[in-house]
C-alpha positions as CSV (number, residue, x, y, z in Angstrom):
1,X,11.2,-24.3,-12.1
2,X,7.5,-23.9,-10.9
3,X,6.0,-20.5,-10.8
4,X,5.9,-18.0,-7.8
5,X,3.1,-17.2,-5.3
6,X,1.7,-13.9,-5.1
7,X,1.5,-12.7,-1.4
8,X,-3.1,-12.7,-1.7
9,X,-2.3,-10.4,1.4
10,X,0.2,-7.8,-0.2
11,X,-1.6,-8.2,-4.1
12,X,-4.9,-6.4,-1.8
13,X,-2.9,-3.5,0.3
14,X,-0.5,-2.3,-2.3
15,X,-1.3,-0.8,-6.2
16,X,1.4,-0.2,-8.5
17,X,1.8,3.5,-10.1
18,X,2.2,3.4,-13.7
19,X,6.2,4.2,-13.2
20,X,6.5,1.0,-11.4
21,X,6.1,2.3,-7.4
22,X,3.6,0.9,-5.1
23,X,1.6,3.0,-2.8
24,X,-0.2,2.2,0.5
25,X,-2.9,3.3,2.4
26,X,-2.7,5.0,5.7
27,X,-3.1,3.8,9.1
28,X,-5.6,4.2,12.1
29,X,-8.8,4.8,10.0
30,X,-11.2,2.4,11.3
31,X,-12.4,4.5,14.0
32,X,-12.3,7.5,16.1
33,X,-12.6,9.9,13.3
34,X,-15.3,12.2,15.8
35,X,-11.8,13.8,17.1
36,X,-10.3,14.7,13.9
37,X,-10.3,18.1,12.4
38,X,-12.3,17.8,8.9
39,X,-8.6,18.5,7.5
40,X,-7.1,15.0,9.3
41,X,-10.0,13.1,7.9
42,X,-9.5,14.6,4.7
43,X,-5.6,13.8,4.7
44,X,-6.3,10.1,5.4
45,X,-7.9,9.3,2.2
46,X,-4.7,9.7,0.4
47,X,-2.4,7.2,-0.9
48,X,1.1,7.1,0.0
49,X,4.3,6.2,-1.6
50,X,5.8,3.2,-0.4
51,X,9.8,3.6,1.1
52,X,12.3,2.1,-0.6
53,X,13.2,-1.0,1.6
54,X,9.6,-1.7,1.6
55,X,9.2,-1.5,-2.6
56,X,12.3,-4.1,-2.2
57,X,10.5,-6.2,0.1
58,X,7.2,-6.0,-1.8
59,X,9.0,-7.0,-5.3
60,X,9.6,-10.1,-3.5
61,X,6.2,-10.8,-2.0
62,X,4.8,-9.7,-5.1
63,X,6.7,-11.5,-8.5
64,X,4.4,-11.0,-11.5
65,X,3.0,-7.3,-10.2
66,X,5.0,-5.4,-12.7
């Protein structure tokens, strides 16, 4: 049986914690950060945990991660 593709996509938006969950980046940060509070901009930076439907999904897009 040949081997499975990485998603190249999904392998460069995702990381894997060391207990095996994959976090994500937030959303709307390209621009507009001249309205935020200091606290918003702050807040974006961090990494999120991934829901579970999504880890399901990205176990699939993503074979040989973990």
């Amino acid at each position: 049986m040949p081997k499975m593709k990485t998603h190249r996509g999904a392998a460069r938006r995702f990381k894997i914690t060391g207990t095996g969950k994959y976090t994500r980046r937030k959303g709307n940060i390209s621009h507009n950060k001249t309205r935020m509070s200091k606290a918003a901009r702050g807040q974006i930076d961090e990494m999120l945990v991934v829901s579970k439907p999504g880890q399901r999904l990205l176990k699939r897009l993503m074979p040989y991660a973990r």
